[in-house]
C-alpha positions as CSV (number, residue, x, y, z in Angstrom):
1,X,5.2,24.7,124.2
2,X,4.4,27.4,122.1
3,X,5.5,27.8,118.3
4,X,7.7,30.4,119.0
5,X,9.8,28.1,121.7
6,X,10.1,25.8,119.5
7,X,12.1,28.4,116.8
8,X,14.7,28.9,119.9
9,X,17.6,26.7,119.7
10,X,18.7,24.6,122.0
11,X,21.2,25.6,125.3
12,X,23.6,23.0,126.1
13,X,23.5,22.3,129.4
14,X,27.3,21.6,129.4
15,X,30.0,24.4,129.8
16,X,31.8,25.0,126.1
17,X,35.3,26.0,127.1
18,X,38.5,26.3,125.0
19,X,41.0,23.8,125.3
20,X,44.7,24.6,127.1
21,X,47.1,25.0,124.2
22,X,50.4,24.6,123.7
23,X,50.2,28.5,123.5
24,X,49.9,29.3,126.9
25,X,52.8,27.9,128.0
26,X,54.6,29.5,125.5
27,X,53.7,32.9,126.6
28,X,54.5,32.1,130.2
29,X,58.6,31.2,128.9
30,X,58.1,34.2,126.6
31,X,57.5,36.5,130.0
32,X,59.4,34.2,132.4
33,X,62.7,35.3,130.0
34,X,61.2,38.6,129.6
35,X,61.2,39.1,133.2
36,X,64.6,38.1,133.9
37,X,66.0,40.7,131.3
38,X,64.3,43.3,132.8
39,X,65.4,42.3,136.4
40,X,68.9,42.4,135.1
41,X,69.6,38.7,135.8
42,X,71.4,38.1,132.4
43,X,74.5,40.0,132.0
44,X,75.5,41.3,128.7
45,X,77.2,39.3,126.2
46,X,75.8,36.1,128.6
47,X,75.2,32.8,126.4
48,X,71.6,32.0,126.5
49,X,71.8,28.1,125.3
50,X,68.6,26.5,124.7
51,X,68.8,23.1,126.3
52,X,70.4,24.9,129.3
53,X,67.5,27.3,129.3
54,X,64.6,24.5,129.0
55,X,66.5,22.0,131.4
56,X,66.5,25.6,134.1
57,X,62.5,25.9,132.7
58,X,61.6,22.5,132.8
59,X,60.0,22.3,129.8
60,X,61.0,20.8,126.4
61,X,63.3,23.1,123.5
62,X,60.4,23.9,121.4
63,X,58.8,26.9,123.7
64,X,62.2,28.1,124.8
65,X,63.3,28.4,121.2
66,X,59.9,30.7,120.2
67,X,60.4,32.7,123.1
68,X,63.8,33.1,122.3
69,X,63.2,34.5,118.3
70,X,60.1,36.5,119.6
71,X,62.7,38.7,121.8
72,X,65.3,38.5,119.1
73,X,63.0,40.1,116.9
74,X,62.9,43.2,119.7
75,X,66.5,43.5,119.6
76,X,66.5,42.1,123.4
77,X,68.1,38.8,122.1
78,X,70.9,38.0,119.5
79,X,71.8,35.7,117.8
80,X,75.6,34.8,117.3
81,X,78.0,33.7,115.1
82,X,77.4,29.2,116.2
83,X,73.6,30.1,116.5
84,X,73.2,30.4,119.9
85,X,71.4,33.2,121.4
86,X,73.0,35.4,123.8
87,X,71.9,38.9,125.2
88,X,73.3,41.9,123.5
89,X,76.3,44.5,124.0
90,X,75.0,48.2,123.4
91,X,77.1,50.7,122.8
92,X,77.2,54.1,124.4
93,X,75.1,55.9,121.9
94,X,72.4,53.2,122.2
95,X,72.6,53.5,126.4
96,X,72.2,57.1,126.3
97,X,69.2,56.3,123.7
98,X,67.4,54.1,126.1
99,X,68.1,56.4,129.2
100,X,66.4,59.7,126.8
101,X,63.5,57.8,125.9
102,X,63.0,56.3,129.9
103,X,63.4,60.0,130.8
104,X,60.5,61.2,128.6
105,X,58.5,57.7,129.5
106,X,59.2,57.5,133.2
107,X,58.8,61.5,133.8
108,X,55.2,61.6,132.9
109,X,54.2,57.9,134.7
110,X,55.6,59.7,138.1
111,X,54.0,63.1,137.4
112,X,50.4,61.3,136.9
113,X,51.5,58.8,139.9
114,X,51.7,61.3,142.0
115,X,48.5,63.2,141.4
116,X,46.1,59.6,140.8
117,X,48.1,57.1,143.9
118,X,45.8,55.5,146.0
119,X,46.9,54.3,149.7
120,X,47.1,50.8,148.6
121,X,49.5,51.5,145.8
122,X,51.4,54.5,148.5
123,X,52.2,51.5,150.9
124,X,53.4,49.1,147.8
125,X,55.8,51.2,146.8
126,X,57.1,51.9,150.2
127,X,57.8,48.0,150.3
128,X,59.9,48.0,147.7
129,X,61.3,51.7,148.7
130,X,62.7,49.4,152.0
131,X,63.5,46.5,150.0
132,X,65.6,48.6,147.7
133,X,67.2,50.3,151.2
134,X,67.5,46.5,152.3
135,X,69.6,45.5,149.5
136,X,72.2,48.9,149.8
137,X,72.7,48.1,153.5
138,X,73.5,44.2,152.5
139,X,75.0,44.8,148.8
140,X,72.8,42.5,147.5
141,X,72.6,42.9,143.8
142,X,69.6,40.4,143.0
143,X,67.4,42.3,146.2
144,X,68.1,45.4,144.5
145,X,67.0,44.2,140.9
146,X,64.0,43.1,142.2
147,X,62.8,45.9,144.1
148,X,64.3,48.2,141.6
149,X,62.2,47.0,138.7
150,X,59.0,46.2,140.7
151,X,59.4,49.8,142.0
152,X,59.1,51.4,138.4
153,X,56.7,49.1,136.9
154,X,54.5,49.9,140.0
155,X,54.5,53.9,139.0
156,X,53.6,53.3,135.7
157,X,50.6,51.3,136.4
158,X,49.9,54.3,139.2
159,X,49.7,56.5,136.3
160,X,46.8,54.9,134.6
161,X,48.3,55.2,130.9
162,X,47.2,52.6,128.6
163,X,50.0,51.2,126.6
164,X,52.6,52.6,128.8
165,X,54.3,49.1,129.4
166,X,53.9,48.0,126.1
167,X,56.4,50.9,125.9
168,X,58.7,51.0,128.5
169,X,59.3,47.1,129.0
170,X,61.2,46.5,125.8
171,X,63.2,49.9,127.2
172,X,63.5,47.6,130.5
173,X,64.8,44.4,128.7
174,X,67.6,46.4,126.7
175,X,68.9,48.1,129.7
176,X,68.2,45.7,132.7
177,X,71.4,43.8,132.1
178,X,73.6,46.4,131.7
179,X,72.2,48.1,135.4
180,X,72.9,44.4,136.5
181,X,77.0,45.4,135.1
182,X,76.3,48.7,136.7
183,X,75.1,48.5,140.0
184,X,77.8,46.1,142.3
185,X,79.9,49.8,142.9
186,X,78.6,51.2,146.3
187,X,78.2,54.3,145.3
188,X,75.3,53.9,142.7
189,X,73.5,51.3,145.5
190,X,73.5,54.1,148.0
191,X,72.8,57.2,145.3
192,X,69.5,54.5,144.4
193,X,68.2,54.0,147.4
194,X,68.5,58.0,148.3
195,X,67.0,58.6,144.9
196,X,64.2,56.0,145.5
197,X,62.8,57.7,148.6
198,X,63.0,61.0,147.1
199,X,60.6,59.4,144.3
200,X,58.4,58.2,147.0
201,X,58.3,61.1,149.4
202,X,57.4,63.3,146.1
203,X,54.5,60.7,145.0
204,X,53.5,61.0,148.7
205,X,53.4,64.6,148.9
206,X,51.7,64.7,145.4
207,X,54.5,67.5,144.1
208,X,54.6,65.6,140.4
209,X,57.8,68.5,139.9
210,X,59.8,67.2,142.5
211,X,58.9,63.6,141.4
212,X,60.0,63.8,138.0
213,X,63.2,66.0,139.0
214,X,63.5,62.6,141.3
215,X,63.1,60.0,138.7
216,X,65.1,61.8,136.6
217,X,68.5,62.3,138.5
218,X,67.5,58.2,139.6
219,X,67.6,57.5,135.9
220,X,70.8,59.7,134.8
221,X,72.5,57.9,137.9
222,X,72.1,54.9,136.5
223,X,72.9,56.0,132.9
224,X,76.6,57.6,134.6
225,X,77.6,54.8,136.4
């Protein structure tokens, strides 16, 4: 062996990999609960008890508890007055808040959508665009949150926008129980489905102005009800 291999230091032969920690499964309670806010399966002013919570998680208080002060430190979460944590009233100003800034978010995701889609992401969304149809026809209010949600994040990661859910999912948590409160009258679960296939259709046809006239009017919809 020459000098100059023997300056080289040595390779393990063994794989050096970093240990599970704890933190892992913390961030999967931390999105599990972030999840279920956004699909609207807390309603407001809903006790969110921590032993309840890890007993439903099947996991022990500690990560439930973290998870539970990370999203009370986005205003998702409160706490109240006997410490327990419970999900949040807004008042009208702060709805109409969240519905501007979705409007200005969600507007340019579908415009770009519509000009980048592929045919992969074109036959996703008209999954959920029948799912969402699915749930009007049997007034099923967990179907529609679903689809509804899956539906929108699915156009902003069409649009190719770095960041943009970083954005628009703490927008999604503060308003995805109050569309839960929203959405059992008839009339908003046949004006969403109409307003869904209009978003598709537009996305399809790549007309970005009719698309965000679409997403718009699905948003405001919402917002009236």
């Amino acid at each position: 062996m020459s000098p100059e291999n023997d300056l080289l230091p040595e390779v393990s032969q063994e794989p050096v990999l970093s240990p599970v920690t704890r933190d892992m499964l913390h961030e999967q309670i931390y999105d599990s609960l972030k999840r279920n806010l956004m699909m609207g399966r807390f309603m407001p002013g809903q006790k969110l008890p921590l032993r309840t919570l890890a007993k439903s998680l099947g996991t022990s208080l500690m990560p439930v508890r973290d998870a539970l002060q990370r999203l009370e430190s986005t205003g998702c979460v409160v706490s109240t007055a006997n410490r327990t944590m419970a999900v949040p009233h807004f008042s009208p100003k702060e709805l109409q808040d969240i519905c501007t800034l979705r409007m200005v978010l969600e507007t340019t995701t579908v415009e770009r959508a519509a000009m980048l889609r592929t045919g992969d992401e074109l036959a996703a969304l008209a999954a959920f665009v029948r799912d969402i149809d699915r749930s009007a026809e049997t007034n099923s209010i967990d179907h529609f949150l679903e689809a509804n949600y899956h539906f929108h994040m699915l156009i902003a990661d069409m649009s190719r926008l770095s960041f943009v859910r970083i954005l628009l999912e703490p927008l999604w948590m503060h308003i995805g129980p109050s569309i839960r409160q929203s959405v059992p009258n008839e009339a908003l679960f046949q004006s969403a489905a109409r307003r869904h296939k209009e978003v598709y259709d537009a996305i399809v046809a790549q007309d970005s102005k009719s698309a965000a006239i679409a997403i718009q009017r699905d948003i405001l919809d919402g917002y009236n009800f």
